[in-house]
N, C-alpha and C positions, 0 to 999 in steps of 0.2 A: 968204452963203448962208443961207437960213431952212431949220430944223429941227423938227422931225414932231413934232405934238404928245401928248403919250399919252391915251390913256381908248379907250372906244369911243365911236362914234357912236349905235348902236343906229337908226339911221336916222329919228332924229328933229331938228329943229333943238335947238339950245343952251337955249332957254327950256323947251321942252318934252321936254327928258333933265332938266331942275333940279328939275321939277316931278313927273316921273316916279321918279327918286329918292327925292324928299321924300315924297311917298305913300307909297313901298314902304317907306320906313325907319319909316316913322311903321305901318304895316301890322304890319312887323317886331313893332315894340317894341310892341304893345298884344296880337299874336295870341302870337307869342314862336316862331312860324314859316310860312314861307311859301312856297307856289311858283311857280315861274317857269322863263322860261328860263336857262341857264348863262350866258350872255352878262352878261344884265342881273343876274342875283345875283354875278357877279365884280365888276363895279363897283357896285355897290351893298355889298358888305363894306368897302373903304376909307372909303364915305361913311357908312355908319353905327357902324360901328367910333372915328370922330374925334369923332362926337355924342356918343358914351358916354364917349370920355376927356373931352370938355368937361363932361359930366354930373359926373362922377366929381371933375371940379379945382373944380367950383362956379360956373361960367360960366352963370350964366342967359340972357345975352345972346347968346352964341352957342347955343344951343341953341333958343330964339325963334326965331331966325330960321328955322330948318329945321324946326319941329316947329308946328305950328299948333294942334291938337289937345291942351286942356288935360289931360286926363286921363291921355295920354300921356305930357305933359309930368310930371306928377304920380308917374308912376310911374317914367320915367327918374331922378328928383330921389330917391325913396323908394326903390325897390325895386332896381334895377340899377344902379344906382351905389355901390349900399352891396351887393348880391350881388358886384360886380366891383373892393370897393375894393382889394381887396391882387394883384387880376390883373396885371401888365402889359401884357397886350394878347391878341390873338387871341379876340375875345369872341365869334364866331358859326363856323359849322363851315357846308361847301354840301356835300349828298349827292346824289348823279346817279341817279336816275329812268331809268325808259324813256321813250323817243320819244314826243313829243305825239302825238297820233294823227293831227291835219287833216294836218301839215304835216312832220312826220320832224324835228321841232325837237327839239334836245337840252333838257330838262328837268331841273331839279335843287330841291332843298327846301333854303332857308337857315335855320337856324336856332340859337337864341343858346343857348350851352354852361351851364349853369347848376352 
């Protein structure tokens, strides 16, 4: 029997939720917050929450791969990782907004606890 796999879909294909992600984390980490829908800022916390423990253990190489954007990159290595050294986890907090206005979409602002 095959078993359900978790995340959302966001209704996008697989390449294009990786890429979706990777922009908003990288969005994340340079504005220090951002909005969106609930949906996409729930899974968008585990994925950037795991770049900041890799920042934090000294993993340049996984942190490459998701963040493209050097300045970002620069400031993950300088600034957030050394704001979040002694954290163990929980680095961004999602606060819920009123309804988008086109669509009754539930809205929410993600952003990093400093």
């Amino acid at each position: 029997m095959t078993k359900q796999m978790g995340g959302r879909k966001l209704g996008v294909v697989s390449s294009h939720r990786r890429a979706l992600l990777r922009n908003m984390a990288t969005s994340l980490f340079h504005h220090e917050r951002i909005t969106t829908t609930v949906a996409k800022a729930k899974e968008l916390r585990p994925f950037a929450e795991r770049i900041i423990t890799l920042a934090k253990s000294g993993s340049r190489v996984g942190v490459y791969r998701d963040i493209q954007d050097r300045v970002v990159r620069r400031k993950l290595f300088d600034v957030l990782a050394v704001r979040y050294k002694e954290r163990p986890g929980g680095y961004m907090r999602i606060l819920r907004l009123s309804p988008r206005q086109g669509d009754n979409a539930p809205v929410g602002r993600v952003e990093l606890i400093s």
